[in-house]
Legacy VTK file of the C-alpha trace (Angstrom):
# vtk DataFile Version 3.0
C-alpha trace
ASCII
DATASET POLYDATA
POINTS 133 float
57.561 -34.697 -53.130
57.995 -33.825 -49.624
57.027 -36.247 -46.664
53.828 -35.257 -44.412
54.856 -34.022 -40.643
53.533 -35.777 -38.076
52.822 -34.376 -34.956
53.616 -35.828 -31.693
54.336 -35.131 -28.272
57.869 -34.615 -29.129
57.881 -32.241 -31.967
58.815 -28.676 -31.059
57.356 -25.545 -32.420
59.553 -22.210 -32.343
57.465 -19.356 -31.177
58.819 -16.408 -30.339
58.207 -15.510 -26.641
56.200 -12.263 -26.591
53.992 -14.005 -29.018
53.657 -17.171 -26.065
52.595 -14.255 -23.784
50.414 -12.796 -26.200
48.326 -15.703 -26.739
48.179 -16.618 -22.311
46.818 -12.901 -22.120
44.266 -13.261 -24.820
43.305 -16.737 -22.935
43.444 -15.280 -19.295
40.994 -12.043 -20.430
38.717 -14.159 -22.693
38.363 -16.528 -19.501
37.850 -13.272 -17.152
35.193 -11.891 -19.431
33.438 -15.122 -20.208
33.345 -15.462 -16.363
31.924 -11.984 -15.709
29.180 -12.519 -18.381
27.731 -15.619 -16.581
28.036 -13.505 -13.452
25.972 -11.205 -15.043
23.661 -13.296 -16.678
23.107 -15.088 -13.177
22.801 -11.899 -11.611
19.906 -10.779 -14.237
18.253 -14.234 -13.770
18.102 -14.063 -9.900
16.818 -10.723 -9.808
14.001 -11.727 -12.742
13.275 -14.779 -10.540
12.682 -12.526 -6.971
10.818 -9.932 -9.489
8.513 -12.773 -10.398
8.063 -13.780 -6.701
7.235 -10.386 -6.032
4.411 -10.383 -8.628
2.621 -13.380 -7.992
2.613 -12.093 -3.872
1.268 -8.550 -5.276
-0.942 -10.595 -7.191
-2.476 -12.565 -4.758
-2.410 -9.487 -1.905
-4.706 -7.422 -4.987
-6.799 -9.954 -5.214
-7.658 -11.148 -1.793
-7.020 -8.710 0.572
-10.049 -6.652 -0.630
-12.095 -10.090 -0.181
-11.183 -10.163 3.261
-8.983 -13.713 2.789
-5.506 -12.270 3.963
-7.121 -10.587 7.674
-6.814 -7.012 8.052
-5.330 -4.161 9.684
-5.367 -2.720 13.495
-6.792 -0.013 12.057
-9.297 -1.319 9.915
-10.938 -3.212 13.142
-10.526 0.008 15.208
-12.889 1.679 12.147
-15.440 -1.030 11.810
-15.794 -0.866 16.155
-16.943 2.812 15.293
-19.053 2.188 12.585
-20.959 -0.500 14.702
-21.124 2.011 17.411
-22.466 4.480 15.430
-24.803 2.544 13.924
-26.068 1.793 17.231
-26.324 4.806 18.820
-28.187 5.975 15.236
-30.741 3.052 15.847
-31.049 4.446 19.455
-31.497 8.314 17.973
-34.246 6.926 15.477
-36.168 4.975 18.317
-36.451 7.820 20.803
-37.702 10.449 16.971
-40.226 7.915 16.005
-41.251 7.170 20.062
-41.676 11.654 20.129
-38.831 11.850 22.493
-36.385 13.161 19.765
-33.172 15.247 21.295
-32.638 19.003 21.040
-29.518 20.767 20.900
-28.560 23.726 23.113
-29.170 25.849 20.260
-32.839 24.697 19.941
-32.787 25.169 24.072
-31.609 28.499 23.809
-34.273 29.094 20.539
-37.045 27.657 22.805
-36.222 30.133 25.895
-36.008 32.784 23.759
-39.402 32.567 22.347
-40.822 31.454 25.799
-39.361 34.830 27.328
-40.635 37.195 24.509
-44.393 35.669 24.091
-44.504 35.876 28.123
-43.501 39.470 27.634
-45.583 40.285 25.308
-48.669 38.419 27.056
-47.527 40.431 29.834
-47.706 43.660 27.616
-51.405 42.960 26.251
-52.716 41.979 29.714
-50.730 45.293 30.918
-52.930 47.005 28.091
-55.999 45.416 28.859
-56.357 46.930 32.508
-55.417 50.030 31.420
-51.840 50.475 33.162
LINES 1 134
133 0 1 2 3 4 5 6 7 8 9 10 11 12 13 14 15 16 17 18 19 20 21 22 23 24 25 26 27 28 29 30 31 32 33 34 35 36 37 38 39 40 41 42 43 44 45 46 47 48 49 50 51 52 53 54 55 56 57 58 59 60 61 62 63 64 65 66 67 68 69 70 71 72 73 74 75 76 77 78 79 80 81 82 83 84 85 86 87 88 89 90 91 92 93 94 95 96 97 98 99 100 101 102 103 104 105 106 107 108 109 110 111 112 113 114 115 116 117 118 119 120 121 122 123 124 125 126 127 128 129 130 131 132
């Protein structure tokens, strides 16, 4: 019967070299891709983490921005300034209609001059017609 080996720190091991380099390559690119997958995954996880920042922002901008609760654009004051003042000058338009004193256009002008000229002219014509000229 042969006698177990024990191992210790003095017991030597013959390994051809190449295969000594073989297995420090195999350990140097299993620790290079091991590192470059938890670079990845920590990439994946930051950019999941901002993406979920950006969602609950776009969330809350949906949500109350139409409500008014965020403030609003220079533009969207410059718009509600007109609408008051045409609302206003609409109020004005209705008071001087229902007070008789409603505005004409030139085009009514012109209408109203037109009609003015041709019933003088024609009074003009009858009266012409009555004295016998």
């Amino acid at each position: 019967m042969t006698k177990p080996q024990r191992l210790n720190e003095n017991t030597e091991v013959a390994l051809p070299l190449r295969n000594i380099l073989s297995m420090v390559a195999a350990a140097s690119v299993a620790t290079w891709a091991y590192f470059g997958i938890i670079e990845r995954l920590n990439q994946i996880e930051t950019n999941i983490t901002m993406m979920e920042s950006n969602l609950e922002q776009n969330t809350e901008f949906r949500i109350k921005w139409p409500r008014g609760e965020m403030g609003s654009l220079p533009a969207d004051s410059e718009q509600f300034m007109l609408i008051e003042h045409l609302a206003t000058e609409l109020e004005k338009l209705q008071d001087e209609i229902e007070g008789g004193k409603a505005p004409y256009d030139q085009q009514q002008k012109l209408t109203l001059e037109f009609y003015e000229k041709r019933i003088t002219n024609l009074e003009e014509h009858i009266e012409k017609m009555r004295n016998g000229d």
